[in-house]
N, C-alpha and C positions, 0 to 999 in steps of 0.2 A: 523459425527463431534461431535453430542451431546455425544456421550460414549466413548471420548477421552481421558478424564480425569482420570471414571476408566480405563480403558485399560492399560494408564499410570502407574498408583497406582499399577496396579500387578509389571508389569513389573519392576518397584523398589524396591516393596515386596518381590520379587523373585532373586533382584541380591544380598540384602541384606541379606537373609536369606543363598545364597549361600557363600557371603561374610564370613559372621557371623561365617557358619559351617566349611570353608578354603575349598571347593569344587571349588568354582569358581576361584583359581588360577588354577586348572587342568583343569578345563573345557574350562576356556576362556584362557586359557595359558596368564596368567597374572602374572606370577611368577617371571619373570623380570621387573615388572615394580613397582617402587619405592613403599615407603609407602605414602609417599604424593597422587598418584595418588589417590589411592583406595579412601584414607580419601577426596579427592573431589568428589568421586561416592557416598559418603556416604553423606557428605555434600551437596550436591545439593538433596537428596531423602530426607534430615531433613528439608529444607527449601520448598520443595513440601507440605511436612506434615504441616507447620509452616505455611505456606500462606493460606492453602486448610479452615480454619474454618474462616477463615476472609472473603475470596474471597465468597466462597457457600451459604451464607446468604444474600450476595450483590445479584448474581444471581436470586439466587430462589425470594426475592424480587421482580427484577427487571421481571424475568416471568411470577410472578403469585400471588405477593401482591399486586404490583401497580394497577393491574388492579381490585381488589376484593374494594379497595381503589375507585377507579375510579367507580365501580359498585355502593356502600353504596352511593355516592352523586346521581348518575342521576337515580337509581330509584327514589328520592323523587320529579324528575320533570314529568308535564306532558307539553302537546303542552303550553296550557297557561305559565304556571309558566317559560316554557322557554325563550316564549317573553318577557314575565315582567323580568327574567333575564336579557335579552338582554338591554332593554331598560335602565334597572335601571346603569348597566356596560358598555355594548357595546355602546352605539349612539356613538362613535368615529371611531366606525368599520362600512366602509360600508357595505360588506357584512350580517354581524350579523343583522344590521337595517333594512337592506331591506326587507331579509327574514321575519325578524318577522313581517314587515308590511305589507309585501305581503301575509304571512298566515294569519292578521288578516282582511284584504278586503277579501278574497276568501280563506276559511279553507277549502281547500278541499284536497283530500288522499295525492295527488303528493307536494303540499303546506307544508301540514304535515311533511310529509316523508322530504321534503327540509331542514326545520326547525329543524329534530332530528339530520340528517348527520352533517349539520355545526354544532351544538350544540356539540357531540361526539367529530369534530375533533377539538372544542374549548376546551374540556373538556380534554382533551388528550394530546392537548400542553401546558396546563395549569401545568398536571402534570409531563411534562417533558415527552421526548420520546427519548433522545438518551444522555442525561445530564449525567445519573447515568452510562452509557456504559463507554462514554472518561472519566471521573474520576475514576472509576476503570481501564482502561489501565494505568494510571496514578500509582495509589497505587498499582499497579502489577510492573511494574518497578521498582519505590522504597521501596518496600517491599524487594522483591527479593534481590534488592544490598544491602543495611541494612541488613536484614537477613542473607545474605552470608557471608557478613564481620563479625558477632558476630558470627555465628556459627563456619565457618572456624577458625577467630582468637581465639576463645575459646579454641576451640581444640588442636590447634598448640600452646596456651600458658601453655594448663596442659601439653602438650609431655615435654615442656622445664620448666617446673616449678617439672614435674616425672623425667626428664634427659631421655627420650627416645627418640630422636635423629640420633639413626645409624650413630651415630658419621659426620653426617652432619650437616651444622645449620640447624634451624627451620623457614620453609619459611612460611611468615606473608601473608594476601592477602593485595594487593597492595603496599608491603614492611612496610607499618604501623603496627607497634606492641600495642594492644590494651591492657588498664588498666582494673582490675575487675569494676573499679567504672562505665568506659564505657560501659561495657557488661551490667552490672544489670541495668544503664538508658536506656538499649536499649531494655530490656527484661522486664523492668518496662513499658516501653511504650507498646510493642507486646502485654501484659498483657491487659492495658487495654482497646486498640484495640478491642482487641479477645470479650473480655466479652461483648464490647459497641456494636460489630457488634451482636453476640446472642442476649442480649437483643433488639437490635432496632428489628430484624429479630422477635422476637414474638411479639412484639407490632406494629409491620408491619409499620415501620415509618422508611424509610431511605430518604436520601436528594441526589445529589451529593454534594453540601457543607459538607455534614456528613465523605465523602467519602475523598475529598478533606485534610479536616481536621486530618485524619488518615494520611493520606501522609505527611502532617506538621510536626505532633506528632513523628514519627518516625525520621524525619531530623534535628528536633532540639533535639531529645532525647540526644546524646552523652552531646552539652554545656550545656545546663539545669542541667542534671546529674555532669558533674564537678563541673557549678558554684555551687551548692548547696552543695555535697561535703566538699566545701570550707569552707564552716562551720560547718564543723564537731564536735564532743567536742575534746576537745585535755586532754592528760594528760602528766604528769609531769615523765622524762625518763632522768636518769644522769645531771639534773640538766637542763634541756630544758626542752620547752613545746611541745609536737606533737599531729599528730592528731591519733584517736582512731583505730586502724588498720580497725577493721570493721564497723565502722562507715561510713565513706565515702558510700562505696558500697550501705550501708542499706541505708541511707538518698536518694542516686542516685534511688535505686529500687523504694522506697514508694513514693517518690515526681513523678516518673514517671506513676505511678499508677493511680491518680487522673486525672480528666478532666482539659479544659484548662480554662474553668472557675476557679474550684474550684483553681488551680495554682496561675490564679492572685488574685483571694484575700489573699491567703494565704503570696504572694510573696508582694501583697503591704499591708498588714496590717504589714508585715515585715519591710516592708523600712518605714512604717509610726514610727512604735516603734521605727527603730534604729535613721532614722533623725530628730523624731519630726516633721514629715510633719502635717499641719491640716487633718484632714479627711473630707470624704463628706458626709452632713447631709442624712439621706433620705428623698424619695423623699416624699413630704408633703403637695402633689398637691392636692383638693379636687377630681381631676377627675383622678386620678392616677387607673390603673386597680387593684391593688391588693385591692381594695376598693369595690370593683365589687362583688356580691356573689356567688362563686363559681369557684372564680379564684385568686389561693394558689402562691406561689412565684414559685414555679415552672412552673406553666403554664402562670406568668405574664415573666419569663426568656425567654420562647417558644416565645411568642409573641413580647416580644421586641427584640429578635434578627431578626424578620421582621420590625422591625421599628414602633410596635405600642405598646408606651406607655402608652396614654391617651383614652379617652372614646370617643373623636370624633376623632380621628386617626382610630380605631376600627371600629365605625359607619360607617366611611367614605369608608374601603377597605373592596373589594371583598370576601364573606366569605368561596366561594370554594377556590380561590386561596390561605387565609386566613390556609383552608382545607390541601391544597398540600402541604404546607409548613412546618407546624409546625407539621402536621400528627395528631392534636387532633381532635377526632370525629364531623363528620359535624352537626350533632344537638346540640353538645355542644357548638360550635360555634355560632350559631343561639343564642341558648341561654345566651351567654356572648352579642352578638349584641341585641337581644331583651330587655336585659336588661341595657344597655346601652342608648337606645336609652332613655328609659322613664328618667335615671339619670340623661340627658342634659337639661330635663324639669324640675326634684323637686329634684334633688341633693341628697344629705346624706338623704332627706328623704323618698327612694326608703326602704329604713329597713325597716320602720315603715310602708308603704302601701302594704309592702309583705304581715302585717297580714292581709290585707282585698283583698288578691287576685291580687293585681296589681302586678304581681313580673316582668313584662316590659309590651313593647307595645300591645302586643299581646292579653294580658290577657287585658288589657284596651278596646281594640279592642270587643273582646269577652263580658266583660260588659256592655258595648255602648248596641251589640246586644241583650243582654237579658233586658236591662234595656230601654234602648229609641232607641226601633224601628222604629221611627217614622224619629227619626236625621238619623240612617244609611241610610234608604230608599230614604231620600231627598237629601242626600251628595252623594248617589249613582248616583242618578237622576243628580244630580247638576253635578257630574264628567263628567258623560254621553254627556250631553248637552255641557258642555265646550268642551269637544274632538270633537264636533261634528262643534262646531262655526270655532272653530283654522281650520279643516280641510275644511269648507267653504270658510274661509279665505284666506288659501292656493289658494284653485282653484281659485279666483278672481283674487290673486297677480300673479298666473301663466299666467291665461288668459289677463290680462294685458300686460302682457310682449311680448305675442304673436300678438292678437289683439287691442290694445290700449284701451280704458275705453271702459269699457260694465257692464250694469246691469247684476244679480246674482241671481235670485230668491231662491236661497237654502242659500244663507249668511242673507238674508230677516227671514225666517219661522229658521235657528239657531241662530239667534238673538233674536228670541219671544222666542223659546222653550229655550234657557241659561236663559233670564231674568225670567220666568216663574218660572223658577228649582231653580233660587238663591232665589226666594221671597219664595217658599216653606222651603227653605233651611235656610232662615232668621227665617224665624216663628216657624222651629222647635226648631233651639238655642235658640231662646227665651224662649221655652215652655219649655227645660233643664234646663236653667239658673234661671229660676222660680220655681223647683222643679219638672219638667214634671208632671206624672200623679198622683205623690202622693201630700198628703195634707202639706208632712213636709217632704224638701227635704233628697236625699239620701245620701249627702255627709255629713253630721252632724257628725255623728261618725266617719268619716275619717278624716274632719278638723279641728276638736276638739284634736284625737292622734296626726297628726302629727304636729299642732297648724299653722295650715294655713287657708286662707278664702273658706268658705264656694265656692265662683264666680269664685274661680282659677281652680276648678277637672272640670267642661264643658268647660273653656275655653284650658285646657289641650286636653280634647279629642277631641275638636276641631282641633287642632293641629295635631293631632295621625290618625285621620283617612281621613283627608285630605293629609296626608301625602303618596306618591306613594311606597318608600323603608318599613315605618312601614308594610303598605297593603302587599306588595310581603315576608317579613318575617312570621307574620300573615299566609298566604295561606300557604306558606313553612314549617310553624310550623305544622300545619294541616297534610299534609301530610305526615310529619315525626312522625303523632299521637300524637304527643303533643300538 
């Protein structure tokens, strides 16, 4: 089945050529049969050709990008990073929670192994697994009848526009006789179809929405192509105005051309000129992303057609799925999130602390560690012990529930060991907020640039590294060597 395609290709290369050289009336005894027929043998092997650069780049995608796609994110996890995945996204899923909590009571091989499988087959319906199939069935159909109709009516309009006829009329498909302005909207659109599927196929980023949208483009091609049309320039012809014979056509072609963004601006910056509409200001939000460094309007367009316009929209979703979607590289992603996250803490002055290395959470993360070891080690501790009180907790409220009240000797000794780790955990803040180990603290030159308080950069990373989603970007960043 996979060599069906070509096998096909000959086989219409071969009646075509025989076509072409007038062999294949002797051979196929086709001699009586009209010229209409032949020109649908021809026309259905033009529309094989016409579909094959659109359809092959979907395909080959769909076998063997998706998954290269699918590879570049889960090598950067390993067993941990996946549960702190889980946890930070999944706790809605039971399965995804349990696993991870069960690999971390008992990490052992079969544990392991449990935690990759469900993770794979999350990662895999994440990126769709049969989406990009039915939306190409889809644009296969309407492809095809689109295509057939402009090819076909094309052809049948030059016989009768040359008078070549056999003195029969000229049959139209589906009896509708199509205008050149229709054809060139229709071949305006196929255009750039064609180009957008090449392109998206080397940058290895297709969607079924992508796919979808192909099938659109082509359905509305013909109205689009009139209404524009419509305003053609006209000139002046025995004392009337008309419109420019080739104008039409050209304006139907070019406007079909373009994406369906670029359409609607074009289309309402139009209706704004002609009726005076107000326009819309931009957007002029401090946390707006194109404010973000590193993220140009075209990748803040990718991301708002997922629905995230803002910095805590961003923070907030998923950055594989984040991944799947808009197809821009999963570390740059990370990137735009790790940066992000620091901006909902010091805002517009994330510029000014790139010069001293904080370019997001991470890199804060990373300075903590070089600079007060002494904080990471005890907020490590301090984590530690918290996870350890809550799950003592647990088992008293469980036990409760079964055997009515009973003392706990382990929610006893997680009790000392939390309050212990917080008072450790107090005293090292303190020893930041006082300068830590130097004579004349380290934030001087940083809150002096950005003109903030010296007491705000420890209570910042206070913040950053108590944070569980900073932490799991941090390890992630690492992994991906950055």
């Amino acid at each position: 089945m996979k060599n069906i395609m070509p096998m096909l290709g000959g086989v219409l290369l071969t009646v075509l050529y025989f076509t072409y050289s007038g062999k294949i009336c002797f051979q196929l005894n086709l001699a009586n049969y009209s010229r209409d027929y032949i020109i649908y043998l021809i026309v259905l092997f033009l529309v094989f050709l016409a579909i094959t650069p659109i359809l092959l780049p979907i395909h080959r995608y769909n076998k063997y990008g998706k998954n290269n796609r699918i590879n570049d994110v889960t090598g950067f996890f390993d067993v941990d990073l996946i549960a702190d995945y889980f946890d930070q996204f999944f706790r809605g899923d039971d399965n995804c929670r349990e696993t991870a909590e069960t690999y971390r009571k008992n990490p052992t091989y079969k544990n392991k192994k449990a935690l990759k499988d469900v993770f794979d087959t999350t990662i895999r319906d994440t990126f769709g697994r049969d989406r990009i199939k039915y939306a190409t069935y889809v644009l296969l159909i309407v492809s095809f009848v689109v295509l057939f109709f402009a090819i076909e009516g094309g052809v049948q309009l030059a016989r009768e526009l040359g008078g070549i006829t056999d003195s029969k009329p000229v049959h139209f498909p589906l009896g509708l006789r199509p205008d050149i302005t229709s054809l060139a909207a229709i071949f305006g659109a196929y255009t750039w179809i064609t180009s957008d599927a090449i392109y998206r196929y080397r940058r290895n980023d297709f969607n079924s929405s992508d796919v979808l949208w192909y099938s659109l483009r082509l359905i509305v091609a013909i109205p689009l192509g009139e209404a524009v049309a419509a305003f053609a320039p006209m000139q002046t012809a025995e004392g009337k105005a008309v419109p420019v014979s080739s104008a039409g056509p050209l304006l139907a072609f070019v406007i079909s051309m373009f994406s369906f963004s670029s359409i609607q601006q074009m289309l309402g910056a139009f209706i704004n000129r002609a009726y005076n509409l107000p326009t819309t200001a931009a957007d002029a939000r401090d946390d707006a992303l194109i404010k973000l460094p590193g993220i140009d309007q075209t990748v803040a367009d990718r991301l708002g057609a997922e629905g995230i316009t803002t910095m805590a929209q961003l923070v907030a979703t998923d950055p594989v799925l984040l991944c799947s979607h808009t197809a821009i590289p999963f570390c740059c992603i990370l990137d735009y999130v790790n940066s992000a996250m620091l901006w909902k803490l010091v805002g517009a002055k994330l510029l000014i602390l790139r010069e001293f290395g904080w370019q997001g959470t991470s890199q804060v993360i990373a300075f903590s560690e070089r600079n007060m070891p002494s904080l990471i080690d005890n907020i490590n501790t301090f984590n530690k012990a918290k996870l350890e009180l809550e799950e003592a907790q647990t088992e008293v409220f469980n036990a409760k529930q079964t055997c009515g009240d009973s003392e706990n000797e382990a929610i006893k000794n997680a009790q000392i060991s939390f309050n212990k780790a917080k008072e450790k955990f107090d005293s090292a803040l303190i020893q930041v907020k006082n300068g830590g180990k130097s004579d004349e603290s380290i934030f001087v030159d940083m809150a002096k640039k950005a003109e903030m308080a010296e007491s705000a950069f420890p209570e910042i990373i206070n913040q950053i590294i108590i944070d569980s989603y900073a932490q799991f970007i941090y390890k992630i960043k690492i992994a991906c060597g950055k």
